[in-house]
C-alpha positions as CSV (number, residue, x, y, z in Angstrom):
1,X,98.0,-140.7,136.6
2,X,101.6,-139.1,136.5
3,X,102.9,-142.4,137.2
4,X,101.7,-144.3,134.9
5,X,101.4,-141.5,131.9
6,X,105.3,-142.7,132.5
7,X,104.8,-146.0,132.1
8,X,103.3,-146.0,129.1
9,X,105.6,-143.2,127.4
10,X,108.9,-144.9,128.6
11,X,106.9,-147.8,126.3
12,X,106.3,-146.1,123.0
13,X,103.1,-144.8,123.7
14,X,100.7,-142.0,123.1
15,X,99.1,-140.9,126.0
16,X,96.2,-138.4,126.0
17,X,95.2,-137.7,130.3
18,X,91.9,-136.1,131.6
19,X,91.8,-134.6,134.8
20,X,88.6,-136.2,135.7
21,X,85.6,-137.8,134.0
22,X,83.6,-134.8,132.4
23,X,87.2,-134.0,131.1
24,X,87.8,-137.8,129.7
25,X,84.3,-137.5,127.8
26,X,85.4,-134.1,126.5
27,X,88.2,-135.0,125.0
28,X,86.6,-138.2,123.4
29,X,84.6,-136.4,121.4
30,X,87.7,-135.1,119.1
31,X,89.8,-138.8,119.2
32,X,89.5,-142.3,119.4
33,X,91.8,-143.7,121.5
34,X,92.8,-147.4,121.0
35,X,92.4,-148.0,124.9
36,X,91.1,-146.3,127.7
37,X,92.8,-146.6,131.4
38,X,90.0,-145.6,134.1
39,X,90.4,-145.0,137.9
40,X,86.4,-145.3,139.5
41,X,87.1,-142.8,141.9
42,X,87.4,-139.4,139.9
43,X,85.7,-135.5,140.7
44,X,82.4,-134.6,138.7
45,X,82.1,-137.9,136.9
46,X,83.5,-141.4,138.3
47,X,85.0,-144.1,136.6
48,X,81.8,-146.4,136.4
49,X,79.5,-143.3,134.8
50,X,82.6,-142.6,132.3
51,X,82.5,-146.4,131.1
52,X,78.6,-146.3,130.8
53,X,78.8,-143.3,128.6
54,X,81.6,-144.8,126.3
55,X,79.3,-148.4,126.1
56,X,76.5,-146.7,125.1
57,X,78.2,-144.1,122.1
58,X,78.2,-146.0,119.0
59,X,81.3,-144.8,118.1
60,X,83.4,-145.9,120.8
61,X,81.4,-148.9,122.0
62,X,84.2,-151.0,121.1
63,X,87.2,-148.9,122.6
64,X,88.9,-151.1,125.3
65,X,88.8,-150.3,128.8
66,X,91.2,-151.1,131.5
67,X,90.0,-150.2,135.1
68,X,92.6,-149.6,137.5
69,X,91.0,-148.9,141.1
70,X,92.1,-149.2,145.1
71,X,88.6,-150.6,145.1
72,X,89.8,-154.2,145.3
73,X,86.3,-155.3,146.3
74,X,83.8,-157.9,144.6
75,X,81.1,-155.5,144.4
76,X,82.8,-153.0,141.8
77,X,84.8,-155.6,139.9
78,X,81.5,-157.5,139.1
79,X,79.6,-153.1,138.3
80,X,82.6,-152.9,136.2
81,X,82.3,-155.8,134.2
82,X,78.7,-155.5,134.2
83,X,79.0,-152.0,132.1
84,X,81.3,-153.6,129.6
85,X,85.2,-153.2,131.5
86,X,87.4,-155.8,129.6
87,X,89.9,-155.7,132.6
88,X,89.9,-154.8,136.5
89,X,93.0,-153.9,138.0
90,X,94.2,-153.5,141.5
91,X,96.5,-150.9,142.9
92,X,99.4,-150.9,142.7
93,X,99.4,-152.6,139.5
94,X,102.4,-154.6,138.4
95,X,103.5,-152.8,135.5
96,X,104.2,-156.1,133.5
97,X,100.7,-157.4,133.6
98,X,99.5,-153.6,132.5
99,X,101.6,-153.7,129.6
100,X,100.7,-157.0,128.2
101,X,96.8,-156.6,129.2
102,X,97.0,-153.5,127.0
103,X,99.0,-155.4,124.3
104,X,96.2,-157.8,124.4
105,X,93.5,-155.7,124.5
106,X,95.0,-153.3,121.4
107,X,96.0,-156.1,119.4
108,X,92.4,-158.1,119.9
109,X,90.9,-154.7,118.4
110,X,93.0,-154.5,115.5
């Protein structure tokens, strides 16, 4: 999270963190973010239950969501996309392809 919080503030950024799911859905009910970076694996809540959640609120039903997860495997890329995940990443990223898959995704929601 640190990591890449640094990332995306070296890159102009705004970057709002939770420290875990129930935390992430917290804080969405005050903003809208214009993307949302989720690990699956997280304490109270994980990553595929957070997604659900934003899919089915009305308000953010739209908001962009970039999955970031050691779990490389077939099984959870295909439950992520299933819920509504526009992108699947592997760790470690390449930061490059983060940056421009959130340039895309932002810019497409414009």
């Amino acid at each position: 999270r640190k990591v890449t919080t640094r990332l995306l503030e070296r890159n102009g950024m705004e970057v709002v963190t939770a420290k875990d799911g129930v935390d992430a859905i917290a804080k969405l009910q005050d903003l809208t973010p214009d993307i949302m970076l989720l690990d699956i694996e997280m304490p109270r809540m994980d990553g595929f239950e957070v997604a659900t959640l934003v899919r089915h609120d009305e308000r953010l039903s739209q908001l962009p969501i970039i999955m970031i997860t050691s779990r490389t495997g077939e099984k959870h890329r295909e439950r992520a996309l299933s819920i509504g995940v526009n992108e699947y990443l592997g760790k470690p990223y390449q930061e490059a392809q983060l940056l421009e898959v959130i340039a895309e995704l932002v810019a497409a929601g414009d």
